[in-house]
N, C-alpha and C positions, 0 to 999 in steps of 0.2 A: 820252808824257806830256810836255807842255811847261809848263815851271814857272820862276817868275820871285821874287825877293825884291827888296821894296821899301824903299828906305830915303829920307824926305823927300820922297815918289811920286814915285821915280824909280829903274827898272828897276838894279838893282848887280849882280844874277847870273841867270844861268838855269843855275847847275849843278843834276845829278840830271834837266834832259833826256833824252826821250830815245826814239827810234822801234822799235816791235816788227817786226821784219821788214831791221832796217839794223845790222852787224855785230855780230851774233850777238844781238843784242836780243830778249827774248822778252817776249809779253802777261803780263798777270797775271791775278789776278782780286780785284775789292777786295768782294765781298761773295758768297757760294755763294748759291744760291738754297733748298737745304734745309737747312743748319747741325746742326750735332751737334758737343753738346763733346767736345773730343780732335781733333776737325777741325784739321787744319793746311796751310794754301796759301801759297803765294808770290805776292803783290799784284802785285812787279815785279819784272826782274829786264834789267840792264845791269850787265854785269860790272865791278864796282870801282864803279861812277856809283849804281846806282841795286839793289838787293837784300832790297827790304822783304817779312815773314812774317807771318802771324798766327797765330793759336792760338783757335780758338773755347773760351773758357773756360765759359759758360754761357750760357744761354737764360732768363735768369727774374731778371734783378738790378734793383731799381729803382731812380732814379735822379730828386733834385729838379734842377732848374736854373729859372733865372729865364723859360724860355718852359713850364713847367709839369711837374707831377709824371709820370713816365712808369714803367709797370710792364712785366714781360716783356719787358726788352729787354737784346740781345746781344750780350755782351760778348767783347770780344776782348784777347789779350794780341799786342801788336805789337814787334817786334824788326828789327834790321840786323846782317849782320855786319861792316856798315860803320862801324860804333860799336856794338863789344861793350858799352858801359853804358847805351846806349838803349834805354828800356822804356816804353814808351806801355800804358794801356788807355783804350779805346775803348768807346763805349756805342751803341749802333745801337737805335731805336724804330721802329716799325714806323707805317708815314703819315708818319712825320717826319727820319728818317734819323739822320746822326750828332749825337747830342745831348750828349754830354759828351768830351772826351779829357783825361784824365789823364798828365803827365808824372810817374813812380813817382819817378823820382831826385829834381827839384827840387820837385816838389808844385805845380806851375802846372797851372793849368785851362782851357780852352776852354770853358765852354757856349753853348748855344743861349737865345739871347737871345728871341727872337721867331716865332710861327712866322704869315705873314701868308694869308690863306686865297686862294682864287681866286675 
């Protein structure tokens, strides 16, 4: 995974990098292909860098955002124990991918603004 934060468009970190296969690094998996809640994977996983989980909590939660109302879609609880008070949910639609994430602790939102077709 190579990953970068921007500040004033201009690259300030790429920590949380990081190659599967290159001291002790291993894949993960960021979405199962048949999900069932109680499902729980490890997305990533660099020891001390990079350690993200998720929890498939449900199949069926709807979700409005401003690129439109979305129904049956998968919600996930996300954690680190890289920051034991970081608690993401995540909302996954199905044609459209991830459509909402939720930070629990501060209440900041991600949605999907727009979805443009092909």
């Amino acid at each position: 995974e190579s990953t970068a934060e921007f500040e004033d468009g201009r690259p300030v970190t790429v920590e949380g990098s990081f190659t599967a296969g290159v001291n002790g690094d291993k894949p993960g998996i960021i979405m199962e292909a048949h999900s069932v809640p109680g499902d729980f994977y490890r997305q990533e996983f660099a020891l001390a860098n990079a350690e993200d989980n998720a929890l498939v909590v449900s199949l069926d939660a709807t979700v409005n955002v401003p690129a439109g109302l979305f129904h049956h879609c998968l919600k996930t609880k996300e954690t680190t124990p890289l920051e034991p008070d970081a608690l993401e949910h995540k909302y996954y639609a199905a044609g459209a991918g991830n459509v909402l994430t939720v930070d629990v602790r501060t209440g900041d939102k991600i949605k999907l603004v727009k979805i443009h077709p092909n």
